[in-house]
Residue, then its C-alpha position, 0 to 999 in steps of 0.5 A: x500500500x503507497x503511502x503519503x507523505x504528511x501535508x505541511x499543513x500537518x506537520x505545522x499543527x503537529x511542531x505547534x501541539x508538540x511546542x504548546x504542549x511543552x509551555x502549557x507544562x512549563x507554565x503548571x510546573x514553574x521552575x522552583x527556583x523562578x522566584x529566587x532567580x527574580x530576586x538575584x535579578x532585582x538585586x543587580x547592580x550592574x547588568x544581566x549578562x545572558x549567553x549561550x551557544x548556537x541557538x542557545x546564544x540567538x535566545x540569549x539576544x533576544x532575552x538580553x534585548x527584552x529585558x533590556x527595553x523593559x528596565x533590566x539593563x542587559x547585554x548577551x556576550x558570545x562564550x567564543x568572544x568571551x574566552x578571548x577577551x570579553x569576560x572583562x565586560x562581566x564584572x562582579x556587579x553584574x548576574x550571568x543567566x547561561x543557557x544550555x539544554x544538555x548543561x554540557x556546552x563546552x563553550x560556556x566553560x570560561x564563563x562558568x568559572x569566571x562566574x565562580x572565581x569572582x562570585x558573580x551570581x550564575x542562573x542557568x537554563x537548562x533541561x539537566x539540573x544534575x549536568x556541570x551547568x546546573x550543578x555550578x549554577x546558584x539557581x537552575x531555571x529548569x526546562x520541562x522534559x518535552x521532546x523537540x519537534x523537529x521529527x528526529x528530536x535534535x534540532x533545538x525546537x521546543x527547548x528554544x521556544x521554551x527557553x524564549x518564553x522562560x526569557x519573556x516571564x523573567x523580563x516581564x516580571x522584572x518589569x511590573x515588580x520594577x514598576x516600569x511603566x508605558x512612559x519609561x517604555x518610550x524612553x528605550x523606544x523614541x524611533x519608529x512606530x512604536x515610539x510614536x504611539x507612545x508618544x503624548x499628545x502634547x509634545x505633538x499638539x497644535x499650539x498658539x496661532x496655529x489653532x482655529x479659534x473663535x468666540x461665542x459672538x464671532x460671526x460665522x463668515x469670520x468663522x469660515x474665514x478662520x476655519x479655511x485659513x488654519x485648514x483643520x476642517x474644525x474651530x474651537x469656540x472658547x471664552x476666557x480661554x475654556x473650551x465651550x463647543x466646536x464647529x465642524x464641517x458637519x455642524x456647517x451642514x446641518x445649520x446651511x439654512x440661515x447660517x451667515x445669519x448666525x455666530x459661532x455660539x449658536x452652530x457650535x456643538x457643545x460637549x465635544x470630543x476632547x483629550x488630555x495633553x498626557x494622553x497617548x498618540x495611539x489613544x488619540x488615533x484610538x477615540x477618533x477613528x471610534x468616532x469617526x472624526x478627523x481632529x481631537x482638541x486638546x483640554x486640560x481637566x478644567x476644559x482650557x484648551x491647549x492644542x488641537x491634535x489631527x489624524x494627519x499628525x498621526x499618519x506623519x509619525x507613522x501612528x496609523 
């Protein structure tokens, strides 16, 4: 009888199960020395040196990079390049986090005995506490005893996707016992999409003569003139500085009939959308694509108006 070869499709659920399976056990049996390693974390004073080889070393990178940007200052250092020169980046301020599945990677040697020299708190990652790492190790991290899912059970496929996982838990919770917030996430994040989301609204607003200001009694030809010159589609009518309705295009609509007849008081709509200056871009962007609008105004809580904030700015910052 001929037989088929498995779909990818097949073999794709199959690695995904294997692996699932394998967190799903990690997260019921968390290593028991997590919260020990956490503490040693906590407590450094320089950085979380974290390393590995092979795959191992590609986890250690991206271990390193999270914690990294989430408040824990860390570097991951190559055992190669550590064993010719580089153990001087790791000082007795710091904490090594090596990562190995057999516990027997002959690279991390060096490191292994520069940690024990100078009494440098060493945790390791590894499925074999028993092994030279993890019985060198002041706490072992270890990894569930679930097969790879390569097919053939060697290439690191499960043991890395656990290692990155155990990685991301440690970071995260670093950070939420650290109390790092979305503000401090901004300060390792100013370029890109991401740095803009976070960005306030404030540093971004329109400010000063650039807004589109008029008051109760303006009439509503000086109120288009002001809306077609500031090119925002919108006014704000203010008295005494506060924000007391807004004049869209819409309102200009809907009051067609009579409208040069009218001052901006009496088109205006009252109790308009508005934001804070320390709101975020991202929730900007958020409450007017919900409302279907193209411009927030900017109010502190006493509902002075500061500045005027357009979904234009968010498309430029790359928010959109």
């Amino acid at each position: 009888m001929t037989t088929h070869p498995p779909s990818s499709v097949d073999v794709a659920r199959e690695v995904l199960g294997i692996e699932a399976d394998a967190l799903l056990a990690m997260r019921d049996n968390l290593p028991r020395a997590f919260d020990a390693a956490i503490q040693v974390l906590l407590g450094v004073k320089g950085r979380v040196i974290v390393s590995g080889m092979g795959k191992s070393g590609h986890i250690a990178h991206k271990i390193a990079a999270t914690m990294a940007s989430t408040g824990t200052p860390a570097q991951s250092v190559h055992p190669g390049e550590a064993s010719h020169g580089d153990l001087g980046m790791v000082t007795a301020e710091d904490a090594v986090i090596l990562i190995s599945n057999s516990g027997e990677t002959r690279e991390l040697a060096d490191l292994i005995a520069h940690t024990r020299r100078f009494s440098i708190p060493l945790i390791a990652i590894t499925k074999k506490p028993e092994s030279t790492l993890g019985q060198q190790a002041d706490h072992v991290l270890e990894l569930p005893d679930a097969p790879e899912a390569c097919g053939i059970g060697m290439a690191p496929t499960t043991s890395t996707t656990c290692t990155l996982a155990l990685g991301d838990a440690l970071a995260v919770a670093l950070m939420k016992l650290r109390g790092f917030q979305r503000e401090n996430f901004l300060d390792f994040h100013p370029g890109g999409t991401l740095g803009a989301k976070l960005l306030k609204v404030g540093s971004v607003m329109h400010t000063g003569n650039a807004l589109p200001v008029v008051h109760e009694n303006t009439d509503m030809g000086q109120t288009l003139i002001e809306m077609t010159a500031k090119g925002f589609g919108v006014a704000a009518v203010v008295e005494d500085g506060m924000l007391t309705g807004v004049i869209t295009d819409g309102d200009l609509r809907r009051n067609l009939e009579g409208l040069m007849d009218r001052t901006a008081g009496e088109v205006a709509t009252r109790h308009p959308r508005t934001i804070g200056p320390d709101a975020l871009m991202y929730e900007a962007l958020g409450a007017m694509n919900a409302n279907k609008i193209s411009a927030l105004f900017v109010v502190s809580d006493d509902g002075r108006l500061h500045g005027l904030i357009h979904i234009h700015d968010a498309l430029r910052l790359g928010v959109a």
